[in-house]
C-alpha positions in Angstrom: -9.7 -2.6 -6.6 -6.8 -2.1 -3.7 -4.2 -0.1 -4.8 -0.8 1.1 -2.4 -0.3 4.7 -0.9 3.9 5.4 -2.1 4.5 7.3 0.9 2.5 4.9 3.8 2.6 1.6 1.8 -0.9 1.1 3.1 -3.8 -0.6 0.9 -6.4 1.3 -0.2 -9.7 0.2 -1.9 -10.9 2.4 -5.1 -14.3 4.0 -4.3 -14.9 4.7 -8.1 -13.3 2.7 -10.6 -14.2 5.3 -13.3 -12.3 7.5 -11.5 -9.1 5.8 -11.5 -9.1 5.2 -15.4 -10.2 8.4 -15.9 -7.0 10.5 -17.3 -8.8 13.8 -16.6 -9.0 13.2 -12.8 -6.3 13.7 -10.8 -7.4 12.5 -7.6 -10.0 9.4 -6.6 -11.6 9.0 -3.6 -10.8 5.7 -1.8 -10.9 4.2 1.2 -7.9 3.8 3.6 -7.1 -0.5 4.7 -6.0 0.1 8.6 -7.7 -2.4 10.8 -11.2 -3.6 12.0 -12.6 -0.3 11.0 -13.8 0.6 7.5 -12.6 4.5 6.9 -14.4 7.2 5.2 -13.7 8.1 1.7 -10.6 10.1 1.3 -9.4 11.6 -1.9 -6.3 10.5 -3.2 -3.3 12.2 -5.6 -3.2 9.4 -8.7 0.1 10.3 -8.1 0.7 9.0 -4.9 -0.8 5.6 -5.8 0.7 2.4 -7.3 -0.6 -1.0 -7.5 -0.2 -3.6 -4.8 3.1 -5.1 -6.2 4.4 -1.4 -6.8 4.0 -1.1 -10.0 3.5 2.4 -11.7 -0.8 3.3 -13.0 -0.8 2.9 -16.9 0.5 6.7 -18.3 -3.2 6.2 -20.3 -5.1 6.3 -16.8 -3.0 9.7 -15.8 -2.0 11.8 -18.1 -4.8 13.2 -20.4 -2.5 13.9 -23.3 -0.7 10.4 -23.6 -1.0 10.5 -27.1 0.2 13.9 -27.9 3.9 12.9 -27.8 3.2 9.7 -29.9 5.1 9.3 -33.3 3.1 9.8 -36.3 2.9 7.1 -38.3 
């Protein structure tokens, strides 16, 4: 899965998919886009990550206590 780096607005490839839905992890490792080359692993702030088209990671695959502030039914 390719995700975007906010501050470079480069692509970068999700090492670990388990990590990225995982709410308890704050960082993934993934692997930069740039060029011929494929880069080494990096780790990357889940906040500093958006999808492709710039949209915001579900609240569900970042913060741990999403449901905490959920109206009781």
């Amino acid at each position: 899965m390719f995700l975007k780096d906010k501050q470079t607005g480069q692509l970068v490839e999700v090492v670990e998919i388990t990590e990225l839905i995982n709410p308890s992890n704050n960082q993934i490792s993934a692997q930069m886009q740039a060029g011929q080359n494929e880069e080494p692993p990096t780790a990357f702030s889940k906040d500093g990550l958006v999808f492709p088209s710039g949209e915001e990671l579900p609240r569900c695959w970042v913060d741990a206590h999403y449901r905490d502030q959920m109206p009781a039914e």
